[in-house]
N, C-alpha and C positions, 0 to 999 in steps of 0.2 A: 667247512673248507670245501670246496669247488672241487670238480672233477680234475680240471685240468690243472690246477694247483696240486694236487695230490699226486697226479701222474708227473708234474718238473719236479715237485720236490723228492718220488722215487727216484728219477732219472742222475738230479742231481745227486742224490746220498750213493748210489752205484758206482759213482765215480769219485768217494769220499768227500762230498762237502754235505756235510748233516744240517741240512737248511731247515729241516721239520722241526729239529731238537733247538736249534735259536729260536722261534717263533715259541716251542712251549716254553719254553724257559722263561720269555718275556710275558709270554701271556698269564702264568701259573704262579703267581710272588708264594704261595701257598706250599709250594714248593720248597723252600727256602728254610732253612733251621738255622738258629743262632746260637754260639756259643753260651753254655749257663756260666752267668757269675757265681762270684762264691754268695748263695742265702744268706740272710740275718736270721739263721734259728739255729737252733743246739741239735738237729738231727744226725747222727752221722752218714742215715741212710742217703742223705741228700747232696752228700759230698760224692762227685763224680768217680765213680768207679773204674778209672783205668786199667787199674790192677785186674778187672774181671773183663776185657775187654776181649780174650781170646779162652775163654773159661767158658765158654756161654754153649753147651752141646743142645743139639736139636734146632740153629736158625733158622728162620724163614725166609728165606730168597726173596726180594725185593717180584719178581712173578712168578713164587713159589718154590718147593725143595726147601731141601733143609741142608744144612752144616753143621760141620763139628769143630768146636776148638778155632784154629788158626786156618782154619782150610775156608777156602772163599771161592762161593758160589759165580758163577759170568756169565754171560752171553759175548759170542764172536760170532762170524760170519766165515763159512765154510762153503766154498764153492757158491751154489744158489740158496742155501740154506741157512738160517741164522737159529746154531745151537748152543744150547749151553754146555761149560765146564765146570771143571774145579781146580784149583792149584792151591797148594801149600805157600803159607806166608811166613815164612820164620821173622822177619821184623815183627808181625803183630804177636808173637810167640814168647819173643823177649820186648815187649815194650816197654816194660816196667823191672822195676828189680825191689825184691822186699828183704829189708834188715831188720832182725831179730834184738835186743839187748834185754837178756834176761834179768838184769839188774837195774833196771828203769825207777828211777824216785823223781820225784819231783815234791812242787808244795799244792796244795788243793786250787789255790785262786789259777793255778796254770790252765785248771780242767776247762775244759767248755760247754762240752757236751756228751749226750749217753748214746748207746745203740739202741737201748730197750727201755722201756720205763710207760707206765699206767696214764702219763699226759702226755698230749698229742706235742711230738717234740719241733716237729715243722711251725705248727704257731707259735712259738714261742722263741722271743730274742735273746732271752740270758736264762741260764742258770736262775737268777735273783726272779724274775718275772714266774718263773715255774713255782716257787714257792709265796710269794706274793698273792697270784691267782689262785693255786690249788692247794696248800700245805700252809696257809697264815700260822695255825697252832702249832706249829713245828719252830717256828722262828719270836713266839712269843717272850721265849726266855734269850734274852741276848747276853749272856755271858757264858765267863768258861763251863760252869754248870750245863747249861742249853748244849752248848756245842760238843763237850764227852756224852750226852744223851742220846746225842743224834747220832754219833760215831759210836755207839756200842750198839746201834743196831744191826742185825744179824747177815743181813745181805752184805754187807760194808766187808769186802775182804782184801782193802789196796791199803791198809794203815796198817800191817804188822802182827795186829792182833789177834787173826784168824785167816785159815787158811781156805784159799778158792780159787776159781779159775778165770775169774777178770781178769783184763787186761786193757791197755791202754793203744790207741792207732791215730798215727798223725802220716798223713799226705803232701807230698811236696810241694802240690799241686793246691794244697787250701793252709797249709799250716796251722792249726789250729790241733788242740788233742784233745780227745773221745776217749771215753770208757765203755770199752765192750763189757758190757755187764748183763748180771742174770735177773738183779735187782738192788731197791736201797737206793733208787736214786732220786729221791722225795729226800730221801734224810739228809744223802749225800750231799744236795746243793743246799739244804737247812744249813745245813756244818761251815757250808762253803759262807753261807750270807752272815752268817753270823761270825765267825773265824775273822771277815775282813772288817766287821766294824767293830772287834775288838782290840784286831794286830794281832788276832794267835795266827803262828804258824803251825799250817798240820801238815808233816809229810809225809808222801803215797809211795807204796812200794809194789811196781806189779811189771809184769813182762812188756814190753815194748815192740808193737809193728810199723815200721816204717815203709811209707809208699812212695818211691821216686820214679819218673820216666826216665826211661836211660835213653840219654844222646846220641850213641854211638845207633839202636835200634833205630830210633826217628830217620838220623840220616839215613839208613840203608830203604826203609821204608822210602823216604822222599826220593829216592833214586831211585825207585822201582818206580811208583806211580804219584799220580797224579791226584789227590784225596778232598771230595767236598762230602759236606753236610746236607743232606734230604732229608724232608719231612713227610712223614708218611702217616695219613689222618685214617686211621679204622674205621672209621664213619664215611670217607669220603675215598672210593678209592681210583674216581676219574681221572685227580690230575695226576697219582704214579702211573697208570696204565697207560696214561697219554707219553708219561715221559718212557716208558720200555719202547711204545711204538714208535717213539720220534728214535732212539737209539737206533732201534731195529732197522726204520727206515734208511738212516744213516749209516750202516754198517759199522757203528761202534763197538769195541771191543771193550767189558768193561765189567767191573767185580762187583759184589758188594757184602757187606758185612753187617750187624744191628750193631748198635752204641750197645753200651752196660747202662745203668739205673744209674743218677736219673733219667737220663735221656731216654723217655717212651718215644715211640713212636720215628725214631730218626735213625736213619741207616746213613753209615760213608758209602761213598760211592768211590769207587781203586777203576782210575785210569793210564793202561800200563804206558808209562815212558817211552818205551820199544816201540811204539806203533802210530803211526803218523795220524791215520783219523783218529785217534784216540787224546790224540794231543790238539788236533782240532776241536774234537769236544770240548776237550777241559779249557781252552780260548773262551768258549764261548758260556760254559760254567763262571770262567773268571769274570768276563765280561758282564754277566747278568748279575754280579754280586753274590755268588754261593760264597759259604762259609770253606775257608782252606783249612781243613783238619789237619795236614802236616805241619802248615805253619803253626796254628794252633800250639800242635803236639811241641813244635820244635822250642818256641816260648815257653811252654812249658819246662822242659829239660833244661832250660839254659837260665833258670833261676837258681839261686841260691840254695843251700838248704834252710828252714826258721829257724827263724833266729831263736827259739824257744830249743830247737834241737842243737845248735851252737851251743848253748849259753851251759845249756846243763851236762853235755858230753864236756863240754871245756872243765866243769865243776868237776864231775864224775873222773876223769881222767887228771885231774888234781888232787882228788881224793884218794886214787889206786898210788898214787906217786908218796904221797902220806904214808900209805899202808907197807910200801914199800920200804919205807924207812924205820918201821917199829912200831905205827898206830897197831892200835887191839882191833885187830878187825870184827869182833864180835860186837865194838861199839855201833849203834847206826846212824849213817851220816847226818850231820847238822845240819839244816837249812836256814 
């Protein structure tokens, strides 16, 4: 960039129009983070972790400092000075809301996928492919035989038999249901491949985490600020420092926060609604194709619950109305 380029585009940012920050923006696509879809693999590590999204102590400040929790790091413009702050975000605080049922059953073919387990769970698209590739001898004997084999193994503690501390976590945000587990999850999905190609049903009994964005949080967030997606390369760290010095230039007022796992490497960027160059940023954010993380978020919220958690509270809550009426509750529910 030119001297006298550099000297209109300070002149201009002085006076709130962040001319240096549209130019990076166009020039830096590198810049740019995209929403993840939901994987084709049984990980649950790789399901987006909102729920951790304000959990995360010790962040990194997009140029440096750290944060805690829901408190978000900034840069504004102080007199001639462009310092940084911090403010508290109770929208990121409550984004999410988790429900507990300690009485969670279901039937096996529900499961999807594990938290933990000896095969790399990212590669892999089903349950059935986990044991195909890595556990054939497990699924040799396809009958009822095979399948109580597999289910008396000792890590297995979501069928009744034996007591543990698995548990089951569905997101509202991927619907799909994970077994937090310690282990047994070779056998597990053995059970599962063979159970469907003989039509046993197996039911699983274990605690229940549910993970929803709450609506009510999203809006207060999207009225506060202004929210896109930045990608930020470890290896490359030209084009963020280009985009702090086009802010800088500009007198932007503006936050930021890291994503949770998966998203390496990608911080939002919080432009507060209250402040006019700030809002001129985010013009130009919009303009250049940044990812709107509120909209995102608000999509989010404004889905349904799965129909996997419909289906079986509707059962569940059929089944208490049974028990209500003289069922032996010491029977366990039919599937």
């Amino acid at each position: 960039m030119s001297l006298i380029q550099t000297i209109t585009d300070h002149v201009r940012g002085t006076f709130g129009h962040p001319v240096r920050l549209q130019r990076i923006l166009g020039e830096r696509p590198e810049l740019k983070a995209g929403v993840l879809a939901p994987e084709n693999n049984i990980d649950m590590d790789r399901v987006p972790r909102w729920h951790q999204m304000a959990t995360r102590p010790g962040l990194i400040g997009l140029a440096g400092g750290r944060t805690t929790g829901a408190e978000l790091r900034g840069w504004r413009r102080e007199g001639t000075q462009y310092r940084s702050f911090t403010e508290s975000c109770p929208a990121l605080a409550e984004l999410t809301t988790k429900s507990t049922l300690n009485t969670w059953f279901c039937d096996l073919q529900d499961l999807h996928g594990f938290g933990n387990s000896k095969s790399d769970l990212k590669s892999l698209s089903s349950t059935d492919e986990m044991v195909e590739k890595n556990s054939r001898e497990m699924i040799e004997d396809v009958s009822l035989a095979g399948l109580h084999a597999n289910l008396a193994h000792r890590d297995i503690c979501v069928t009744g038999e034996r007591a543990g501390t698995d548990y089951f976590v569905m997101h509202q945000w991927d619907g799909r249901m994970y077994l937090a587990n310690d282990g047994g999850s070779h056998h597990l999905a053995a059970a599962k491949y063979i159970a469907a190609r003989i039509d046993a049903k197996v039911p699983l009994y274990a605690r229940l985490h549910y993970y929803a964005v709450d609506r009510h949080a999203v809006g207060l967030l999207r009225s506060t600020y202004d929210t896109y997606l930045v990608k930020m390369d470890p290896n490359n760290a030209a084009p963020s420092n280009e985009l702090f010095e086009a802010m800088q230039s500009g007198g932007v007022t503006w936050l930021s926060h890291e994503l949770p796992a998966p998203y390496e490497g990608t911080r939002a960027v919080f432009l507060p609604r209250d402040n006019e160059v700030s809002m001129r940023a985010s013009q130009l954010f919009r303009e250049a194709g940044f990812v709107d993380l509120g909209q995102h978020l608000q999509e989010i919220a404004d889905r349904p619950m799965p129909p996997l958690m419909l289906r079986q509270l509707g059962y569940q809550n059929g089944m208490a109305s049974d028990e209500d009426e003289g069922v032996d509750e010491s029977s366990p529910p039919r599937m």
